[in-house]
C-alpha positions as CSV (number, residue, x, y, z in Angstrom):
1,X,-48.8,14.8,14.3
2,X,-46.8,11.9,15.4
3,X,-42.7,12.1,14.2
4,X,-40.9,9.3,12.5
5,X,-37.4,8.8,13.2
6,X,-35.6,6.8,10.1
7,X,-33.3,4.7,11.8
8,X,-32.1,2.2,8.7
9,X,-29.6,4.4,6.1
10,X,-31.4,3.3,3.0
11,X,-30.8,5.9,0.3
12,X,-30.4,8.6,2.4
13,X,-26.9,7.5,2.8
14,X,-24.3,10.7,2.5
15,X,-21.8,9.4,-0.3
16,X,-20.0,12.2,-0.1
17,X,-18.7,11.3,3.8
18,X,-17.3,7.7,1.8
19,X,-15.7,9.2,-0.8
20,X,-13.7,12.2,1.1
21,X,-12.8,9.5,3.4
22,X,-11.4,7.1,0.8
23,X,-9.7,10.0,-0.4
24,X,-7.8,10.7,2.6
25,X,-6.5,7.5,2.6
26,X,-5.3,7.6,-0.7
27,X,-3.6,10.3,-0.5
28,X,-2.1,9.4,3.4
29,X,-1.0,6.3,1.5
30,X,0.3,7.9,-1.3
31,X,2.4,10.9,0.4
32,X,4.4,7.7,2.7
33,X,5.0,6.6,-0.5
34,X,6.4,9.6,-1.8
35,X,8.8,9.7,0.9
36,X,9.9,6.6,1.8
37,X,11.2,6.8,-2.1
38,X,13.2,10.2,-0.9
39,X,14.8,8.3,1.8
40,X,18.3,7.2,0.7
41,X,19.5,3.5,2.1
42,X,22.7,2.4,2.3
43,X,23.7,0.0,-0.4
44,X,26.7,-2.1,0.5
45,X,30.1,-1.0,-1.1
46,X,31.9,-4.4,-1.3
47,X,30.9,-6.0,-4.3
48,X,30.2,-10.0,-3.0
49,X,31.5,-12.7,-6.0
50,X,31.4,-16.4,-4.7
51,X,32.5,-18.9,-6.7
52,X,30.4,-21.7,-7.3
53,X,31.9,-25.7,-8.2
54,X,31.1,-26.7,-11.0
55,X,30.2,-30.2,-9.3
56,X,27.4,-28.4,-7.2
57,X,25.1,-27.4,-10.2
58,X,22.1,-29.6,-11.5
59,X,21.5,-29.5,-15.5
60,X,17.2,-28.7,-15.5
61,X,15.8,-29.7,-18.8
């Protein structure tokens, strides 16, 4: 009897493997996510108003 090694993946392929692994990214992705939003970032205190000239706006129509 002479053996046979199957070297091409053909249907034999393990979805199972894929779909774990795309899971795990998901949910790596999802969880930095989840806390950057936890993080708090300074927002600026001083509240910036600029006048603009009345000269320096265009009218679009």
């Amino acid at each position: 009897m002479q053996f046979y090694k199957k070297t091409s993946i053909g249907r034999s392929f393990n979805y199972t493997r894929l779909i774990v692994k795309i899971l795990l990214v998901i949910l790596i992705i999802s969880i930095l996510i989840f806390f950057l939003g936890k993080i708090n970032f300074p927002a600026p205190n001083k509240l910036i108003k600029q006048e603009i000239p009345r000269e320096n706006l265009k009218i679009v129509k």
